[in-house]
C-alpha positions as a Markdown table, in Angstrom:
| # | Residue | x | y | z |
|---|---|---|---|---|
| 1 | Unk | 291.2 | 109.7 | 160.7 |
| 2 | Unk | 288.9 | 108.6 | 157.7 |
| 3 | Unk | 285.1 | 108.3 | 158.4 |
| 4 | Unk | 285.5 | 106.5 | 154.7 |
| 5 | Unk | 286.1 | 102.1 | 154.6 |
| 6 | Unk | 288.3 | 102.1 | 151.8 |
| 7 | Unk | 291.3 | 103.5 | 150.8 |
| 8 | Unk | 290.7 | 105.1 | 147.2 |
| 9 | Unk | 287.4 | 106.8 | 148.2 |
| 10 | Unk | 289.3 | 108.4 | 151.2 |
| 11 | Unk | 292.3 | 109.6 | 149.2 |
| 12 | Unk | 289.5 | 111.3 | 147.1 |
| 13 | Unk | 287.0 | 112.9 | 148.9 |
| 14 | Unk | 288.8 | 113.6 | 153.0 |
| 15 | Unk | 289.8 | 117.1 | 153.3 |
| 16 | Unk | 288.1 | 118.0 | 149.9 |
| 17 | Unk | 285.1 | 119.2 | 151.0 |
| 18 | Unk | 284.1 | 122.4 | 148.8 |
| 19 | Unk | 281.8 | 123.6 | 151.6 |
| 20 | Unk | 284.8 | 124.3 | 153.6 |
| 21 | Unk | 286.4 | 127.4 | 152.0 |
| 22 | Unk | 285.7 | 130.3 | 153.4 |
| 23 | Unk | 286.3 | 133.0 | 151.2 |
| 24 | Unk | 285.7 | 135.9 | 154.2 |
| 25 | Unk | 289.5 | 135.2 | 155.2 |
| 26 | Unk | 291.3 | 135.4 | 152.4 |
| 27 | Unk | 295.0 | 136.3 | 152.2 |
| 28 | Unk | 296.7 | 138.7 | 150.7 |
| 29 | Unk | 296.8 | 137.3 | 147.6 |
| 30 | Unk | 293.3 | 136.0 | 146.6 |
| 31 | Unk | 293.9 | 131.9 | 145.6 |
| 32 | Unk | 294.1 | 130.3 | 142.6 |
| 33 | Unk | 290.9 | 128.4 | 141.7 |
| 34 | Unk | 291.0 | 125.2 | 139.8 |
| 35 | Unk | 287.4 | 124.5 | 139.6 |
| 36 | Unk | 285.0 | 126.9 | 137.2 |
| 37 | Unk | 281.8 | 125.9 | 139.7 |
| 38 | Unk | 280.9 | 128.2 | 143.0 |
| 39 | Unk | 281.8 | 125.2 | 145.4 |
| 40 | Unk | 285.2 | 124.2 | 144.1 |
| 41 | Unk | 285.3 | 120.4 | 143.9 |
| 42 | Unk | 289.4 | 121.0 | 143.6 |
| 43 | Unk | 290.8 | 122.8 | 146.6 |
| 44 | Unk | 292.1 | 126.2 | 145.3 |
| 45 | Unk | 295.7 | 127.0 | 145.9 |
| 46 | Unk | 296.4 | 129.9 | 148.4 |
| 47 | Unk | 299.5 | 131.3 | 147.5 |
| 48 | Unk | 299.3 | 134.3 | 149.8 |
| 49 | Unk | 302.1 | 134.5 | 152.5 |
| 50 | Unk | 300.0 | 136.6 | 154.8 |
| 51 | Unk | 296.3 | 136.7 | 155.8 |
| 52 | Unk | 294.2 | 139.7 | 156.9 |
| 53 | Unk | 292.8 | 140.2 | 160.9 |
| 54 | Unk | 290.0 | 141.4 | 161.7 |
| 55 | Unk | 291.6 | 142.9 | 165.1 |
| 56 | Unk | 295.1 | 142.8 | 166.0 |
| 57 | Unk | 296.6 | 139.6 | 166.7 |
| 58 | Unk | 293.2 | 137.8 | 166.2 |
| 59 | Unk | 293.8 | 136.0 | 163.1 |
| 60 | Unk | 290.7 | 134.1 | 162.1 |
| 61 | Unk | 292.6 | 131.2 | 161.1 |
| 62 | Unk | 296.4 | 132.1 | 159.5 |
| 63 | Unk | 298.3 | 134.6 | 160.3 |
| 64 | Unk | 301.4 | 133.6 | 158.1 |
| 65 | Unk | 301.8 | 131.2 | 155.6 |
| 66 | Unk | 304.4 | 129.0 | 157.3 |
| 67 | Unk | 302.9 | 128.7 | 160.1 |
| 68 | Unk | 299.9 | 127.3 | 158.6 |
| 69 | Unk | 298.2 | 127.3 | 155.4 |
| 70 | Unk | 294.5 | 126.5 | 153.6 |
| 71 | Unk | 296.2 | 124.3 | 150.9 |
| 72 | Unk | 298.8 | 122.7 | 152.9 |
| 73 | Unk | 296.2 | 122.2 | 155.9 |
| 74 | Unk | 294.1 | 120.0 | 153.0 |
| 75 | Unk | 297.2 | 117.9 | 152.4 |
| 76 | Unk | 298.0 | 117.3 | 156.3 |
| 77 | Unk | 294.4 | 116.2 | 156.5 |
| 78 | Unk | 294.2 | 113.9 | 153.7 |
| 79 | Unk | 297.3 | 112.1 | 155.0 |
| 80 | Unk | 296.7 | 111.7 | 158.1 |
| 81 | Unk | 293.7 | 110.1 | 157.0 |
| 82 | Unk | 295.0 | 107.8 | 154.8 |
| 83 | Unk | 297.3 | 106.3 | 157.7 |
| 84 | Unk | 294.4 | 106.1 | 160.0 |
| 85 | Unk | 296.6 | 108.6 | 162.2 |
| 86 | Unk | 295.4 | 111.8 | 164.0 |
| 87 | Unk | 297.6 | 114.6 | 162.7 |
| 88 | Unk | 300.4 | 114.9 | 159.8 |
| 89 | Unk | 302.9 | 117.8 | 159.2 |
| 90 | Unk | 304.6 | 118.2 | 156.3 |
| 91 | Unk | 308.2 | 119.7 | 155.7 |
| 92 | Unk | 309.9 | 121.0 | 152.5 |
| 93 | Unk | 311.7 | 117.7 | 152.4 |
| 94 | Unk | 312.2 | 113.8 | 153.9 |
| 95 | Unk | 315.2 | 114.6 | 155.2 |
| 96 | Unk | 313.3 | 118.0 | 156.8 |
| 97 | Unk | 310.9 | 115.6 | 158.0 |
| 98 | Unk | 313.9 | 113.4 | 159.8 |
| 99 | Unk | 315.3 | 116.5 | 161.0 |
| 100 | Unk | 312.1 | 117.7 | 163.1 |
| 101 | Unk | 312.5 | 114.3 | 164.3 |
| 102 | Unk | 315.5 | 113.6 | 165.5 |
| 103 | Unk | 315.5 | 117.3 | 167.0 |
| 104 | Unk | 313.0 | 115.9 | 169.9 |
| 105 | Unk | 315.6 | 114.6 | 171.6 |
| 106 | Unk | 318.1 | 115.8 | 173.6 |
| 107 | Unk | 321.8 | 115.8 | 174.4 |
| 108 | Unk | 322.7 | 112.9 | 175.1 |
| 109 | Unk | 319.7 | 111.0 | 174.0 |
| 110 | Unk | 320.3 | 107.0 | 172.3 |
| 111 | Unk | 318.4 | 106.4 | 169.2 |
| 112 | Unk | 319.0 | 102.6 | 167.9 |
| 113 | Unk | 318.5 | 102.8 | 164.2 |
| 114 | Unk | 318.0 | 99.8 | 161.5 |
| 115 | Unk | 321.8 | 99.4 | 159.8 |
| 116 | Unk | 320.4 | 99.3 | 156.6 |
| 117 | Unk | 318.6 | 102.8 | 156.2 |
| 118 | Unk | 318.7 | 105.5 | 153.6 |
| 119 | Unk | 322.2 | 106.8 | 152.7 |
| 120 | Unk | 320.9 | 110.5 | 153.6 |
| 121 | Unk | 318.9 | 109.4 | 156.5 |
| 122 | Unk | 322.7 | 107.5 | 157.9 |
| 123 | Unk | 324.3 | 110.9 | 157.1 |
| 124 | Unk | 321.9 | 113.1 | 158.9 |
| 125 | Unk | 322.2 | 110.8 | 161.9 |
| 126 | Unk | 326.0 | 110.5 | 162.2 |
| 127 | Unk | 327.5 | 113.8 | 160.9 |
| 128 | Unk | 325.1 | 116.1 | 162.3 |
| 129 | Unk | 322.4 | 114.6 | 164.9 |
| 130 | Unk | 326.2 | 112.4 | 166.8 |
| 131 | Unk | 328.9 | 114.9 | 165.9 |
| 132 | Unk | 327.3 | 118.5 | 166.3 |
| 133 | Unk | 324.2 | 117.6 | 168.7 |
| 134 | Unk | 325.4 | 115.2 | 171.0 |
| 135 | Unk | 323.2 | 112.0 | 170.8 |
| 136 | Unk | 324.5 | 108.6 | 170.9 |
| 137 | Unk | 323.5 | 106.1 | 167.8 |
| 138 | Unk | 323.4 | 102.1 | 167.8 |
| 139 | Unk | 322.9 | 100.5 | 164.5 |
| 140 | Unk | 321.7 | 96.9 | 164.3 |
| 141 | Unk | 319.9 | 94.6 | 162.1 |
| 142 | Unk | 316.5 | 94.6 | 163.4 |
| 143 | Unk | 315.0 | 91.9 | 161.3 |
| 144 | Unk | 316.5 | 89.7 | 164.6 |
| 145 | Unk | 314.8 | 91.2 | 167.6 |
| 146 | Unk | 317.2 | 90.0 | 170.0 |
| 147 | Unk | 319.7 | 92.9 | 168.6 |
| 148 | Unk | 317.1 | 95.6 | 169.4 |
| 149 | Unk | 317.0 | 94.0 | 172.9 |
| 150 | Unk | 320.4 | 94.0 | 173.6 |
| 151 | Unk | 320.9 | 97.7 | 172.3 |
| 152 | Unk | 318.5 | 99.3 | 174.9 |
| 153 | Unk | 320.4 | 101.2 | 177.2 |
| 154 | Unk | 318.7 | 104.0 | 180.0 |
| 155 | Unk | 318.9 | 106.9 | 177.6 |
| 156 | Unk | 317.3 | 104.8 | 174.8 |
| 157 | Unk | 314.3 | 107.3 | 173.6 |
| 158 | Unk | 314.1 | 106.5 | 169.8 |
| 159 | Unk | 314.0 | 103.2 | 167.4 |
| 160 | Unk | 314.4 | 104.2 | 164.2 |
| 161 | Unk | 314.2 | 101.8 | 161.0 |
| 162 | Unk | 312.5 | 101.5 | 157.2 |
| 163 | Unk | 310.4 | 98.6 | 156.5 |
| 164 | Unk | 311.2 | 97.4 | 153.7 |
| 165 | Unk | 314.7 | 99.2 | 154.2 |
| 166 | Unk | 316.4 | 101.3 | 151.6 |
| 167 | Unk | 318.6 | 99.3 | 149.5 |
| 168 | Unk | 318.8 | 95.9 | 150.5 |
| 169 | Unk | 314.5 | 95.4 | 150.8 |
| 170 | Unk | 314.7 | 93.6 | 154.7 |
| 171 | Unk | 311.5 | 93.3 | 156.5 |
| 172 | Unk | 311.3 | 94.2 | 159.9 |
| 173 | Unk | 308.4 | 93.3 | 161.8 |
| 174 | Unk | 306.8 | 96.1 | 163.3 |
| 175 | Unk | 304.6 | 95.2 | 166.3 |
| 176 | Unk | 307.5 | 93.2 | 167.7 |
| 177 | Unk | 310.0 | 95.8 | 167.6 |
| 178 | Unk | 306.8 | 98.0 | 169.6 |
| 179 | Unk | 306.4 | 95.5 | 171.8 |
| 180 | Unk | 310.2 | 94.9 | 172.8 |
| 181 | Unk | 311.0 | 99.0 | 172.7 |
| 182 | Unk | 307.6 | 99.5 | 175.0 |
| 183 | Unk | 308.5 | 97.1 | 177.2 |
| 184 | Unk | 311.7 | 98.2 | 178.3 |
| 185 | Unk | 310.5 | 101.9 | 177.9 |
| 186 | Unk | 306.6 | 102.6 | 177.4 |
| 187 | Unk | 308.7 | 106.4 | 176.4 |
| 188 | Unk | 310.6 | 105.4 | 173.7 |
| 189 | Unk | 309.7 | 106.6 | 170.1 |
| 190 | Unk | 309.3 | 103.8 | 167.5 |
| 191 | Unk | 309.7 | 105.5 | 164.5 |
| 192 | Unk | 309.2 | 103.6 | 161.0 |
| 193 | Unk | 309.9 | 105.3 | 157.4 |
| 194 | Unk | 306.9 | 103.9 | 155.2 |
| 195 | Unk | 308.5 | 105.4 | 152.1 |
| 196 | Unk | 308.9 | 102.3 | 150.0 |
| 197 | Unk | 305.3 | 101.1 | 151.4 |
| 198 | Unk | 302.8 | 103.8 | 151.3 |
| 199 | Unk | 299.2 | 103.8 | 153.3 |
| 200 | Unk | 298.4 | 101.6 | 150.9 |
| 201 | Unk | 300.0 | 98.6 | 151.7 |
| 202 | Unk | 301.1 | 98.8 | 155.0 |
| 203 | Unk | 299.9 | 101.4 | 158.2 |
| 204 | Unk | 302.8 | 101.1 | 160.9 |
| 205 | Unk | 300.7 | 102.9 | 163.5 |
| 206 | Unk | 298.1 | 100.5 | 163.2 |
| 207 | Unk | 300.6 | 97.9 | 164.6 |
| 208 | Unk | 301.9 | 99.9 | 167.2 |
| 209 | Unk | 304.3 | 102.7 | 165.9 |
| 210 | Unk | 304.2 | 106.1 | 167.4 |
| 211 | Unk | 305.5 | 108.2 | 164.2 |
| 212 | Unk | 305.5 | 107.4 | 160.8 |
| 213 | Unk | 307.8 | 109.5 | 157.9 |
| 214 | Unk | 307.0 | 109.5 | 154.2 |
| 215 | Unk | 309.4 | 111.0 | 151.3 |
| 216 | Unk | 306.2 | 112.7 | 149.5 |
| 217 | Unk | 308.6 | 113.2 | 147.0 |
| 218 | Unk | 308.3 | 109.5 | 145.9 |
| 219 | Unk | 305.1 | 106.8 | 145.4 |
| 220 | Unk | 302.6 | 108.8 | 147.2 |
| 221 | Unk | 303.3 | 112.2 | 145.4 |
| 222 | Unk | 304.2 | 109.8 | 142.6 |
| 223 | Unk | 305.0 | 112.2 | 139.4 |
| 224 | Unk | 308.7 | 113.2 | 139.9 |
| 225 | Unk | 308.2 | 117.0 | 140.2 |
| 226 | Unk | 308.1 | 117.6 | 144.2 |
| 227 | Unk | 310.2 | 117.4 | 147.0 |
| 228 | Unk | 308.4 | 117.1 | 150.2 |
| 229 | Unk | 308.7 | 114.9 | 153.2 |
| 230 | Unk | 305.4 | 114.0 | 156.1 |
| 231 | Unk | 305.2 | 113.2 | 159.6 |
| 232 | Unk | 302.2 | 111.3 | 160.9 |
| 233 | Unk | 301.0 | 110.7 | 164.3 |
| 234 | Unk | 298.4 | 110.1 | 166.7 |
| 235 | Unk | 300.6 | 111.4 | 169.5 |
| 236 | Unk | 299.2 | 115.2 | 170.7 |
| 237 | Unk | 302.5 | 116.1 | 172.0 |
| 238 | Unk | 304.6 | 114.9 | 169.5 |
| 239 | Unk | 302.6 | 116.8 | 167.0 |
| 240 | Unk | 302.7 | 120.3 | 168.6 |
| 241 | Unk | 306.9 | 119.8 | 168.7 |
| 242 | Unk | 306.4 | 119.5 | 164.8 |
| 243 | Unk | 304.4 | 122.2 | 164.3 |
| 244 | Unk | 306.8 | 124.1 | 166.3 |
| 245 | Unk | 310.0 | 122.6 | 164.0 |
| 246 | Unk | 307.4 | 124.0 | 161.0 |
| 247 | Unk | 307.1 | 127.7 | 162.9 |
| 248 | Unk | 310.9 | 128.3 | 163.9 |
| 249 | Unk | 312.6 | 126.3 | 161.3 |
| 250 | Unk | 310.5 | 127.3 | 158.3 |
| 251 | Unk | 311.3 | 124.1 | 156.1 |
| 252 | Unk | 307.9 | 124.0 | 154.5 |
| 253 | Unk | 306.7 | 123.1 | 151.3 |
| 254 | Unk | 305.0 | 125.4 | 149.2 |
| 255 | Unk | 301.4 | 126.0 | 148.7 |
| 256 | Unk | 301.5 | 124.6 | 144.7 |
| 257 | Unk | 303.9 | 121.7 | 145.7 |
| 258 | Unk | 300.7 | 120.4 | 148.1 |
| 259 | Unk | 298.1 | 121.1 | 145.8 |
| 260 | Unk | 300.5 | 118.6 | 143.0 |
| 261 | Unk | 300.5 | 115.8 | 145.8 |
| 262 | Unk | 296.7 | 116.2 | 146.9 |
| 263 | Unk | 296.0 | 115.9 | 143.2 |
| 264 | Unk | 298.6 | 113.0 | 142.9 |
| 265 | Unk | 297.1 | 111.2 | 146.1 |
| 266 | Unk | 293.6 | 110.9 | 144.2 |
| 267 | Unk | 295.7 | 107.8 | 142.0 |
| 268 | Unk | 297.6 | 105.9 | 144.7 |
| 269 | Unk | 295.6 | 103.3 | 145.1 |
| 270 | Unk | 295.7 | 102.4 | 141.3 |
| 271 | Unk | 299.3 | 103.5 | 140.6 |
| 272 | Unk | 300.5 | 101.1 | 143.7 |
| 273 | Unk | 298.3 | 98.3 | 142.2 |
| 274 | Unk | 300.0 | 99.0 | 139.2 |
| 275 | Unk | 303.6 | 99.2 | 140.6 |
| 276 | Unk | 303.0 | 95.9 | 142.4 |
| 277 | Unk | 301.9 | 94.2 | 139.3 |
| 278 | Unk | 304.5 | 94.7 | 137.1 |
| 279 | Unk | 307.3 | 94.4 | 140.5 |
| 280 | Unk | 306.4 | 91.0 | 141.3 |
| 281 | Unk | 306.3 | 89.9 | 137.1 |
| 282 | Unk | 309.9 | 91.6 | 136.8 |
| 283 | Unk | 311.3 | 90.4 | 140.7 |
| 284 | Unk | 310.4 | 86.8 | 138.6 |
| 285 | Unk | 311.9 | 86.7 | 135.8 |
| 286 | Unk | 315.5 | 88.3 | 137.4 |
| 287 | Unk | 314.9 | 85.3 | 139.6 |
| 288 | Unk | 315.0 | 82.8 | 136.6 |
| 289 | Unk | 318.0 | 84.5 | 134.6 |
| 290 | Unk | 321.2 | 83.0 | 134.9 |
| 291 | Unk | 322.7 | 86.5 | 134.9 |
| 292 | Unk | 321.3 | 87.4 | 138.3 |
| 293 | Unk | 323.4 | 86.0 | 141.5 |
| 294 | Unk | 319.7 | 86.8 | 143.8 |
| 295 | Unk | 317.0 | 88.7 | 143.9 |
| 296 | Unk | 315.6 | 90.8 | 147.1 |
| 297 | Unk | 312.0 | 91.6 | 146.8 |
| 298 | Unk | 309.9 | 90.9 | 149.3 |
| 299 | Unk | 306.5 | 89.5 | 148.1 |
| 300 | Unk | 308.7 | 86.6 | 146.6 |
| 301 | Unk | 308.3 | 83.0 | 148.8 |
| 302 | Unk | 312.4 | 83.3 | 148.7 |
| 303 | Unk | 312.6 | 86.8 | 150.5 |
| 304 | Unk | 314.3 | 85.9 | 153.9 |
| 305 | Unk | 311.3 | 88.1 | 156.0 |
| 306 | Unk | 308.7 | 86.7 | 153.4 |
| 307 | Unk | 306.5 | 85.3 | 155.8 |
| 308 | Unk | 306.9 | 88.6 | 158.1 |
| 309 | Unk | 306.1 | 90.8 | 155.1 |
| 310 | Unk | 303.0 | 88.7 | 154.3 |
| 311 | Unk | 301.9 | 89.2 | 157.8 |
| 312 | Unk | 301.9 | 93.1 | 158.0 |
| 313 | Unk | 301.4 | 94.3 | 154.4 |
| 314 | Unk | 298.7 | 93.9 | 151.9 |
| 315 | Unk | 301.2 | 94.1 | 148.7 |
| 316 | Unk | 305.0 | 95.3 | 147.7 |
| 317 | Unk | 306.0 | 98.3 | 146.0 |
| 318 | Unk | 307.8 | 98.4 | 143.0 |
| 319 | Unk | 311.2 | 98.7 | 144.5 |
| 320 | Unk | 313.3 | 95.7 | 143.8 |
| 321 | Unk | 317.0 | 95.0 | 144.4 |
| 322 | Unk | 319.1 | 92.6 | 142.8 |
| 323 | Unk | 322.7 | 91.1 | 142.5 |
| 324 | Unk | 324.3 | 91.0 | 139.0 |
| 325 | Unk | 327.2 | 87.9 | 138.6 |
| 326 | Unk | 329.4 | 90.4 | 138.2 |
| 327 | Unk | 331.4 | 93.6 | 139.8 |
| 328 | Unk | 331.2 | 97.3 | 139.0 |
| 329 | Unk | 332.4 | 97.1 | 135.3 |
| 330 | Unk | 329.2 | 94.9 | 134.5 |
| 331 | Unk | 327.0 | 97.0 | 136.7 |
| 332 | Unk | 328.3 | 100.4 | 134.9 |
| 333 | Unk | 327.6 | 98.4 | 131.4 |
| 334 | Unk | 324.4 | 97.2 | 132.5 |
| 335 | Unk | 322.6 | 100.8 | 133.6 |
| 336 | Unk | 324.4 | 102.4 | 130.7 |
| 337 | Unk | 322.7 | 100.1 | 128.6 |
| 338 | Unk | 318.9 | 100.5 | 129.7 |
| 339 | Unk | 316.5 | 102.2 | 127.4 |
| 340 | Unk | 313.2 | 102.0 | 129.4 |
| 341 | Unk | 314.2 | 102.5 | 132.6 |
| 342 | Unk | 316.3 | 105.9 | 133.6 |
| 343 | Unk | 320.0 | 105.5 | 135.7 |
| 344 | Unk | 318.4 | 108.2 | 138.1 |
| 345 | Unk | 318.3 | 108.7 | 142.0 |
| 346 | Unk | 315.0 | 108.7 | 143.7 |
| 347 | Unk | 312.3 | 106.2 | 143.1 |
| 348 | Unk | 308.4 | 105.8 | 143.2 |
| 349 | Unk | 307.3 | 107.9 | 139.7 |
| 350 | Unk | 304.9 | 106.3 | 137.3 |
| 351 | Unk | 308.3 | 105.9 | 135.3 |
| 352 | Unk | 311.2 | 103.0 | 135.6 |
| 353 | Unk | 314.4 | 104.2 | 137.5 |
| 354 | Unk | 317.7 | 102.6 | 137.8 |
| 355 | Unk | 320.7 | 102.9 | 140.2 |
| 356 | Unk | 323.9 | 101.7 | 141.9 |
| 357 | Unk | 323.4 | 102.7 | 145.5 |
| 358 | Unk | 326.9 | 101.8 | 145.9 |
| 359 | Unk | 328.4 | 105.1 | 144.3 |
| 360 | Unk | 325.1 | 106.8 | 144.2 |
| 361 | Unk | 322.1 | 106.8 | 146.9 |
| 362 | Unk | 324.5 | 105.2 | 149.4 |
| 363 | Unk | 328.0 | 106.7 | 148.6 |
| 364 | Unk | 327.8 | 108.8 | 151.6 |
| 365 | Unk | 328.1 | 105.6 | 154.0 |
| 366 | Unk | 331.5 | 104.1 | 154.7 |
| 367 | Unk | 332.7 | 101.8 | 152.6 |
| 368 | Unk | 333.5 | 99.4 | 155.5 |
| 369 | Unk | 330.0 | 99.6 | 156.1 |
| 370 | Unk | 328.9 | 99.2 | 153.0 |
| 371 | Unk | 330.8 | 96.0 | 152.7 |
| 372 | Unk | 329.3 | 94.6 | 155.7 |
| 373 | Unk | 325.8 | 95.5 | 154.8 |
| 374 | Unk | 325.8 | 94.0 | 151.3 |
| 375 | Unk | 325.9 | 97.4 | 149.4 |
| 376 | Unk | 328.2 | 95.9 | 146.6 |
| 377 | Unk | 329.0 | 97.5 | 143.3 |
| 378 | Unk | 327.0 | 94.8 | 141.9 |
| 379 | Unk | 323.9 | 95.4 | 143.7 |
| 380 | Unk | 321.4 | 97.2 | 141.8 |
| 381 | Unk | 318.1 | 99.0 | 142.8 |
| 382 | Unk | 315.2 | 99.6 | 140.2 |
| 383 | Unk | 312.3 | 101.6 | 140.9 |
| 384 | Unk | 309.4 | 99.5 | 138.8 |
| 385 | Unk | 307.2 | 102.3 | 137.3 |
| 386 | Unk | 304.0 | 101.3 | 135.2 |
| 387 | Unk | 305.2 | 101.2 | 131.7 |
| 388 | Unk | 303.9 | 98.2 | 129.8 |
| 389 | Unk | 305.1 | 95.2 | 131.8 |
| 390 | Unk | 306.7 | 93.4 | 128.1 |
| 391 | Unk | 308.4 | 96.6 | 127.6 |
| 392 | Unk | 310.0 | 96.8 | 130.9 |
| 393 | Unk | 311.2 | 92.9 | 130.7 |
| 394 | Unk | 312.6 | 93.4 | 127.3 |
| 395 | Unk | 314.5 | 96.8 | 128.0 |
| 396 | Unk | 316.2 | 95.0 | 131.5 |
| 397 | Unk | 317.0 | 91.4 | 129.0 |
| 398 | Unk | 318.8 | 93.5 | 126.4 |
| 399 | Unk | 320.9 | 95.1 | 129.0 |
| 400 | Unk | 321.6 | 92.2 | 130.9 |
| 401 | Unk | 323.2 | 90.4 | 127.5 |
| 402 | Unk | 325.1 | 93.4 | 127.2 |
| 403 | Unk | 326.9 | 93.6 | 130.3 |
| 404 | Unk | 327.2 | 89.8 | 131.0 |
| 405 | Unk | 327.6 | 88.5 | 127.0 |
């Protein structure tokens, strides 16, 4: 937890200290210094797999690099931090991260997950955790509570659901689902993916949540060039099974890959600003064309969970999902057409992204359950980066006459 009040001060300074490197256990491989002054103000990057002992099996600190190491243990700190949380644990991948989650449970174990989750995340669930390791899986919309309460069962351990959710932007509201999971269960795991969200505008285990996953590969790392996924807790016991899933597994992320998010982290706070800004200006004007059947973004007064969003948020991302009037030859003529923003998978770099989650992020669910969700070919998701704002309006209004003349 941060002994800092404010956000960009903590995403700076916690787990920086330059006092704290002791350079009497080194690895190895000496690190690589960033900083030219004696108490490096940058944390250095230990690249070393292994680390010397001064007597056998008494390791001063490391022993091998994935069990622990100097520039990952910065990251873990600096995150945790940031969601006002106890301990983080970081894996070589969000869908690592999910893994070392799910794997707490147990044959025969019931997780109820959100219906509208990330196409990789429904995968994971359903072809490996149902079919290969035996747990039993509800999906609901949990934007209506009374679905979570009728999905309970005796082996329920684990809610699982985004907020906003990945594609269609719904709004759960977190401290009710706690409240209705802890009351038929105080065991049972609420679990809430604050990808789309970030520390920054939203902290799910301040309203209740036991674990919270990030993709570090998107807003918080922010730059497009890592792949790394977190876990974040308060919970003691929860945390030494993830450091176990980092010890016997291995999925890990490198020693540089952390140092390129701990130096990404110091410009969150202004990048999300940023993100939100432009969002909400662009979320606007889709509103207002004629070529646009709706618009999902939650910070707009029409957002269904509007009012809910308002409630436990302080902003919105710049993830926004629209409908085009028009079916998959218009979509395909639409994203061919962009110049500003990229037709890319992921989201949450400082530049634009485009995508049809219906034959790309999502193509791995059903396509009956697509079509009951609302994943259509003409539902599109843009990832608003922090381009100039005229730029970005101009680049999707070009495309838009292209597709729908």
């Amino acid at each position: 937890m941060s002994t800092f009040p404010h956000f960009g001060t903590a995403a700076i300074h916690v787990g920086q200290e330059p006092e704290q490197w002791d350079m009497n256990q080194v690895g190895v491989q000496l690190p690589i210094f960033q900083s030219k002054i004696l108490f490096q103000v940058v944390p250095p990057i230990s690249m070393s797999t292994t680390y010397k002992q001064d007597n056998p099996g008494e390791p001063v600190k490391h022993d091998y690099s994935r069990a622990g190491n100097p520039t990952r243990d910065v990251l873990q700190k600096n995150l945790a931090a940031l969601e006002d949380a106890k301990h983080c644990n970081l894996f070589a991948s969000g869908l690592a991260a999910t893994s070392a989650i799910i794997n707490s449970l147990n044959r025969g174990d019931h997780i109820v997950c959100s219906d509208d989750v990330y196409g990789g995340t429904q995968r994971y669930i359903n072809k490996i955790s149902v079919s290969k390791h035996g747990l039993e899986v509800t999906s609901v919309d949990l934007t209506e509570i009374e679905n979570l309460e009728k999905s309970i069962k005796p082996n329920t351990k684990m809610v699982w659901f985004e907020s906003p959710s990945n594609p269609l932007l719904k709004v759960v509201d977190i401290a009710a689902v706690v409240q209705v999971a802890k009351k038929a269960n105080s065991e049972i795991v609420v679990v809430v993916d604050n990808t789309f969200m970030t520390p920054y505008f939203q902290r799910p285990i301040s309203l209740g949540a036991d674990v919270v996953v990030h993709s570090i590969t998107k807003y918080i790392n922010g730059h497009s060039d890592v792949v790394m996924g977190a876990v974040i807790t308060d919970n003691d016991e929860f945390q030494q099974h993830l450091f176990f899933m980092q010890l016997a597994v291995g999925a890990v992320p490198s020693p540089f890959d952390c140092f390129l998010v701990n130096r990404g982290l110091k410009t969150l706070h202004i990048r999300m600003r940023a993100h939100y800004e432009n969002a909400l200006a662009v979320a606007k004007y889709l509103e207002a064309n004629d070529r646009i059947e709706s618009v999902l973004y939650p910070a707009l007064e029409s957002h269904p969970q509007h009012q809910v969003h308002q409630k436990q948020t302080k902003g919105m991302s710049g993830m926004i999902s629209f409908y085009l009037k028009g079916e998959l030859q218009q979509s395909r003529s639409f994203l061919s057409a962009l110049k500003v923003f990229t037709l890319a998978e992921s989201l949450g770099g400082y530049e634009s992204l485009a995508e049809l989650p219906s034959i790309m992020t999502h193509a791995s669910v059903p396509a009956e359950t697509r079509a009951v969700l609302g994943i259509t070919d003409n539902l599109i998701r843009i990832s608003v980066g922090i381009e100039d704002l005229d730029d970005l309006i101009a680049d999707l209004d070009q495309a838009l006459k292209i597709a729908i003349p």
